[in-house]
C-alpha positions as CSV (number, residue, x, y, z in Angstrom):
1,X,-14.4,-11.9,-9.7
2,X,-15.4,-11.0,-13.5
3,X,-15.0,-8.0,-15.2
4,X,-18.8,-7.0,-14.4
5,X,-18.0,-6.9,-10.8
6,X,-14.5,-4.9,-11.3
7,X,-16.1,-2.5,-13.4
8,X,-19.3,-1.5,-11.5
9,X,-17.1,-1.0,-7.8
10,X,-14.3,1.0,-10.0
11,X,-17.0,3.2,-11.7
12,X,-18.9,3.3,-7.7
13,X,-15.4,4.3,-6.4
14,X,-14.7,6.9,-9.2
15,X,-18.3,8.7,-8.6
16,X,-17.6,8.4,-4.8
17,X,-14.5,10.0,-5.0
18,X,-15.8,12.5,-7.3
19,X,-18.6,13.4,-5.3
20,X,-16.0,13.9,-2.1
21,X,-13.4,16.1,-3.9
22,X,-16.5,18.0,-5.3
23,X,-18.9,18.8,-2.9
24,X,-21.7,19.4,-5.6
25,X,-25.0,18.5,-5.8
26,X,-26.6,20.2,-8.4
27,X,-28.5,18.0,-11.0
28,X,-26.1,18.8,-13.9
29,X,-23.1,18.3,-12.1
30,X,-23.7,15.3,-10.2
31,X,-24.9,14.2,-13.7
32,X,-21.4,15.4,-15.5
33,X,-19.5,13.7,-12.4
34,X,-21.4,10.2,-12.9
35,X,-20.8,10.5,-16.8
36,X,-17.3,11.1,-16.2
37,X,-17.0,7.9,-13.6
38,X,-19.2,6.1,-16.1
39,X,-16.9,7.0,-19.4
40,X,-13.3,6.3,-17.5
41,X,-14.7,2.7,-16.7
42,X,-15.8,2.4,-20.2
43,X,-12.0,3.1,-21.2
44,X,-10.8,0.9,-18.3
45,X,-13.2,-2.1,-19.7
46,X,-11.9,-1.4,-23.5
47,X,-8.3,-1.2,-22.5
48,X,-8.3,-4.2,-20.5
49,X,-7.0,-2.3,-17.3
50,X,-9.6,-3.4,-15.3
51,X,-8.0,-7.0,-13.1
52,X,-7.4,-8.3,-9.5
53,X,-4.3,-6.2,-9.1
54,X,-5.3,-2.9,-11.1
55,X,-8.7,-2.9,-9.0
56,X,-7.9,-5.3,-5.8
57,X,-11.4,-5.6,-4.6
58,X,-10.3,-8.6,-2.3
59,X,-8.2,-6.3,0.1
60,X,-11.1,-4.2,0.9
61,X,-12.3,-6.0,4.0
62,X,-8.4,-7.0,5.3
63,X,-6.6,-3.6,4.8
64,X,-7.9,-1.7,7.3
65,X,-6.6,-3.9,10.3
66,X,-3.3,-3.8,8.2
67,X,-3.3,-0.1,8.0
68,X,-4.6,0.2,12.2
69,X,-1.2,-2.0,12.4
70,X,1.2,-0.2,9.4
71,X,0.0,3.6,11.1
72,X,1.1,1.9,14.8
73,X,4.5,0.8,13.8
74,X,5.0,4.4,11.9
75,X,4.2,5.9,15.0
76,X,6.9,3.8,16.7
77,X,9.2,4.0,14.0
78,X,8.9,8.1,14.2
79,X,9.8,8.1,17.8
80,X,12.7,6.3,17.3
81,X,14.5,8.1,14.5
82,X,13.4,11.5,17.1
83,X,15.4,9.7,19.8
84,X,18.2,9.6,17.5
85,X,18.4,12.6,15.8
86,X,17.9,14.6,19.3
87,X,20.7,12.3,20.1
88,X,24.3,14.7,20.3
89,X,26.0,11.1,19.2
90,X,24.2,11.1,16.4
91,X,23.7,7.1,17.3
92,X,23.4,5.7,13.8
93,X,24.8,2.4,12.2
94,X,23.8,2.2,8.8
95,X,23.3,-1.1,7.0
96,X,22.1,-2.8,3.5
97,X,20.6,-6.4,3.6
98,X,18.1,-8.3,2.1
99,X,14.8,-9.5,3.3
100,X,12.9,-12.4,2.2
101,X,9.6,-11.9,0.6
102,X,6.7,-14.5,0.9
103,X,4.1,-13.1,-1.4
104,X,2.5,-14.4,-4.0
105,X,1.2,-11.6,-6.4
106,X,3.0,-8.4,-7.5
107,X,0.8,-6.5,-5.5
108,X,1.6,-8.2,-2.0
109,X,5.3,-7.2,-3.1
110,X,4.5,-3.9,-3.6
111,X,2.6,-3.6,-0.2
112,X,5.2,-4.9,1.5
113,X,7.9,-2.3,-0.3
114,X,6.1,0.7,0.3
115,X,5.0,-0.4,3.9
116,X,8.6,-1.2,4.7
117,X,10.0,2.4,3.1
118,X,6.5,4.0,4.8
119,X,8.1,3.3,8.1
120,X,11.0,6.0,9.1
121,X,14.2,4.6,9.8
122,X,14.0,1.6,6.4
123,X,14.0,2.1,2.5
124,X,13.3,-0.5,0.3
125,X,16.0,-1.0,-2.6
126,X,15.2,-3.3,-5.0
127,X,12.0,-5.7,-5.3
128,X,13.3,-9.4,-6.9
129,X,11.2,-12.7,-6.8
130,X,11.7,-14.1,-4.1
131,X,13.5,-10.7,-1.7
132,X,13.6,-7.3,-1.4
133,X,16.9,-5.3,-0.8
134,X,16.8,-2.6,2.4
135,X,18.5,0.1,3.7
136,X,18.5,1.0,7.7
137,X,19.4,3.5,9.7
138,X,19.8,0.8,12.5
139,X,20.6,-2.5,13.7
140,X,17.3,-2.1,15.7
141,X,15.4,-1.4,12.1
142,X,17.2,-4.7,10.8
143,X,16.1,-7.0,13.2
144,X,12.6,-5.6,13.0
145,X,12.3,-6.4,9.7
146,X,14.2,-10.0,9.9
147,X,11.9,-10.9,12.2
148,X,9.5,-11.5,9.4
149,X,5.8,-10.2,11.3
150,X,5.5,-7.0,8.7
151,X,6.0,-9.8,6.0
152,X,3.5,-12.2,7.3
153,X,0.7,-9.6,7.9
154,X,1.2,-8.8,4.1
155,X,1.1,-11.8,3.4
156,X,-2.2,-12.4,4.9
157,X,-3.7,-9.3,3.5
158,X,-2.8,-10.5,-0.1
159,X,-4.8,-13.8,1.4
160,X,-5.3,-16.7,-1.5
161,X,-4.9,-14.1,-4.5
């Protein structure tokens, strides 16, 4: 996609946003609060900040069945760090390893990072090439993540970037 396309959803996006965090709709303000959108994109454009990464328009229609998925596995991830601190043995085996990492784009990496240390229980490290380095509070939390599905459904959200 060009940088015509990047910049019209960014400034679309700004506005929106605006609008939402605002609330206004008086003439002047909704004026001021397009001109602003309108002005940042303008400084985007000129900077050259405006790209496929900075502005990833081609996850819009694939990250919300990621997210549906990412929220689900929080969800199970919560109940099973509950179950462990309500635990009186305090049931924990604490381990550092490294996971490979199949994307392409820095993006998909950084997906992957943050959906790994979104999920209770993991922390991602270190982000390298090819892996990332992760802390668990369980063996169960290493085999979930060795068993490569989170990195494939990033890897198919980042589709043919």
């Amino acid at each position: 996609m060009n940088r015509l396309v990047h910049g019209t959803s960014l400034a679309l996006t700004l506005a929106v946003i605006w609008y939402l965090l605002s609330g206004h709709t008086e003439a002047l303000l909704l004026g001021l609060g397009c001109g602003s959108a309108a002005t940042i994109t303008w400084l985007a454009l000129r900077m050259d900040l405006i790209d496929h990464e900075g502005h990833p328009l081609h996850l819009t229609f694939r990250a919300p069945l990621f997210w549906v998925w990412l929220m689900w596995e929080i969800i199970k991830a919560n109940g099973q760090v509950i179950k462990i601190i309500l635990d009186p043995k305090l049931p924990i085996n604490p381990r550092r390893f490294r996971v490979p990492a199949s994307q392409k784009t820095d993006i998909g990496k950084v997906i992957y990072a943050n959906s790994i240390t979104l999920t209770p229980g993991t922390i991602c490290l270190d982000v390298t090439e090819s892996d990332l380095d992760i802390h668990a509070l369980t063996a169960d939390g290493e085999l979930g993540l060795k068993s490569g599905e989170m990195d494939r459904l990033v890897t198919r959200l980042e589709g043919d970037s």
